[in-house]
N, C-alpha and C positions, 0 to 999 in steps of 0.2 A: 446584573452585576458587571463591575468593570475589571480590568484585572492590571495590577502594578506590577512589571518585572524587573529585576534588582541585577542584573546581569554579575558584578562583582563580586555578588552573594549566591547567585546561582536559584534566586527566590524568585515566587510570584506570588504577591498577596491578594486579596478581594477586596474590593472597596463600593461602596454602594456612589449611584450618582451625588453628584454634589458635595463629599466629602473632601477636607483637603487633605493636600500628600500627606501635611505632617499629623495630621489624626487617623490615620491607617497608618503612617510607619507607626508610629506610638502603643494604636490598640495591639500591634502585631511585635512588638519590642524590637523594634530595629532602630538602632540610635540612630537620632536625629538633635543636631545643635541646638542647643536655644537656650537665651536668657531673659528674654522678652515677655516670654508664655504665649507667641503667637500672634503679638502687635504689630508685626513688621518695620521693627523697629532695632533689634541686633544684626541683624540679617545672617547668621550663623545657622537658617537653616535653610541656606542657599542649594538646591540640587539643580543637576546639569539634566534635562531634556533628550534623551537620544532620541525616543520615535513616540509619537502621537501628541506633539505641542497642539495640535487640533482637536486632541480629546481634552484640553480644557480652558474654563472661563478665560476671557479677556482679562487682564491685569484691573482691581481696580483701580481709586484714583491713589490713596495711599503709595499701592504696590510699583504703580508707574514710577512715581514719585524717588523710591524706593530705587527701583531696576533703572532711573535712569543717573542719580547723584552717585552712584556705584558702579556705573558702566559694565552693569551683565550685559553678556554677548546674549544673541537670539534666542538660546536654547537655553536660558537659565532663567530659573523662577523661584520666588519665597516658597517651600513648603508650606508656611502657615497661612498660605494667604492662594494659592492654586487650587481650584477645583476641580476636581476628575470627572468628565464627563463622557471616559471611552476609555477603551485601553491604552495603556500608556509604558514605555521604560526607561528609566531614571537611572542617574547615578550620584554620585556625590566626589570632593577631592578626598574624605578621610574614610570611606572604605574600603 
């Protein structure tokens, strides 16, 4: 099991490998943006990376695509589209 910490919220949730953020904040009710349903395609469920960008997948080609016509800085990735692959703690700007 991996573990997401929410610092802002003072949470940690469980997530199995290969899940992404935005389907464990979801199973766990913690809002998360979207209008897309997970296309990466609004990008409203943009979260900021504080510690373990190593615990997940590479961007694919989409999400690159995505993270670079929107100039996320290093530490920010699509929830709907990041895999957890280790522990990880996150934030977001509307928590």
């Amino acid at each position: 099991m991996c573990q997401v910490f929410i610092p802002k919220r003072n949470i940690t949730l469980r997530a199995f490998p290969g899940q992404t953020i935005f389907d464990v904040l979801r199973k766990h009710d913690v809002p998360i943006g979207s209008s897309c349903g997970g296309k990466a395609v609004c990008v409203k469920c943009k979260v900021q990376v504080l510690d373990g960008m190593d615990h997940l997948d590479t961007p694919g080609r989409e999400e690159a695509q995505v993270l670079a016509a929107y100039s996320f800085a290093d530490n920010e990735r699509l929830a709907c589209q990041a895999r957890i692959n280790g522990d990880i703690t996150i934030s977001t700007l509307y928590w």
